[in-house]
C-alpha positions in Angstrom: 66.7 106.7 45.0 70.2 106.8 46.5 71.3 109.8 48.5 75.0 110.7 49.1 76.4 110.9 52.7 79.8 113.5 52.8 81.4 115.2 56.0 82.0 118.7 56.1 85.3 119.1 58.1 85.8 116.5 60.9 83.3 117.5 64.0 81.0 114.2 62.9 84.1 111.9 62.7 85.4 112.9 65.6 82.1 112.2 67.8 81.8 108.9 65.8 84.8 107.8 66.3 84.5 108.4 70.5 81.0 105.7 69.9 81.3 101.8 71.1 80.9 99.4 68.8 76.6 98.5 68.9 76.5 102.5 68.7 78.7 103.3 65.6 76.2 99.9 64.0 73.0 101.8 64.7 74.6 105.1 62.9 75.6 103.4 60.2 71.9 101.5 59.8 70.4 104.9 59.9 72.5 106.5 57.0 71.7 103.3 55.3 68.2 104.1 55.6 68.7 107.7 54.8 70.3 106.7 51.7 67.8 105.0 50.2 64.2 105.6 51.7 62.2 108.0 49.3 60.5 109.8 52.5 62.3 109.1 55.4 60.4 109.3 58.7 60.8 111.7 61.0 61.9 109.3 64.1 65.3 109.2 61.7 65.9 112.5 60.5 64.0 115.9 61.3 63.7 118.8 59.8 64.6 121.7 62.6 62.4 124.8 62.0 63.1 128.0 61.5 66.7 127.2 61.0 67.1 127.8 57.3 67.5 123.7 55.9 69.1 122.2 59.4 68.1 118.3 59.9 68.9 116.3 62.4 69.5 112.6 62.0 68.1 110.6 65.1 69.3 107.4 66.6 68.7 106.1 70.2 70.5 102.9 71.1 69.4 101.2 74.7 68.3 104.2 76.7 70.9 106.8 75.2 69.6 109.6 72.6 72.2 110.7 69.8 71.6 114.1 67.1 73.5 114.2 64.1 73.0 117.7 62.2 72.8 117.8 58.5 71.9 119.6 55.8 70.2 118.8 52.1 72.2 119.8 48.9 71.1 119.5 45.3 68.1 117.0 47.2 70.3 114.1 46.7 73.2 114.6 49.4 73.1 114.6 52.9 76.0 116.6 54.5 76.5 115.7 58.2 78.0 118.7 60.6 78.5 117.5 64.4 76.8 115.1 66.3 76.4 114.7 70.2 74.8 112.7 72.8 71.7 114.0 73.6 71.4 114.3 78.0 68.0 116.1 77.8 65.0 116.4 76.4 65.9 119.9 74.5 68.6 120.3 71.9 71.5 122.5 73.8 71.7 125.7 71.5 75.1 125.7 71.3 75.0 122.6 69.3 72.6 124.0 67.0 74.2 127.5 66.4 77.3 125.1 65.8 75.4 123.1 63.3 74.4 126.5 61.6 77.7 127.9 61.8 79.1 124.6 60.0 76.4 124.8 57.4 77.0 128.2 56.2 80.7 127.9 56.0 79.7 124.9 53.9 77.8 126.9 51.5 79.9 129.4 51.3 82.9 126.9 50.4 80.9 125.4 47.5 80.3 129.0 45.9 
């Protein structure tokens, strides 16, 4: 099985694009893994509950934590939102209601 990775808008390039080298690697390892691992575990990609089909892809590199937020569409294509460096150990909620917000303005695009 081979998922498809796409970007909606530019949030996820943007924060990939601030990444050093040995980071923007391990990103790119992980999405090769999410493409083609049937069941991906969780310590790559999580589903967030209760909000409504938000993932986030996990990748830690040395000591440093980084979330990328995605979604599932048709079961077969992984759409990234925004991505951060995570400083603690909870997900600030204004990354997450930004995920969200990205995700239903997806949607409601592809309508």
């Amino acid at each position: 099985m081979i998922r498809k990775i796409i970007f909606h808008e530019n949030h996820f390039i943007k924060f990939y694009q601030k990444q050093d080298k040995k980071v923007k690697l391990k990103i790119q390892y992980v999405f090769e893994l999410i493409k083609q691992v049937d069941r991906v575990p969780d310590k790559f990609l999580k589903h967030l509950v209760g909000t409504n089909g938000l993932y986030e892809i996990r990748v830690e590199y040395q000591s440093n934590i980084y979330r990328i937020f995605c979604c599932m569409d048709d079961g077969q294509l992984v759409v990234l939102f925004n991505g951060f460096q995570k400083k603690t150990q909870k997900t600030p909620q204004k990354e997450i209601d930004k995920a969200i917000r990205l995700m239903k303005d997806y949607f409601n695009i592809k309508k």
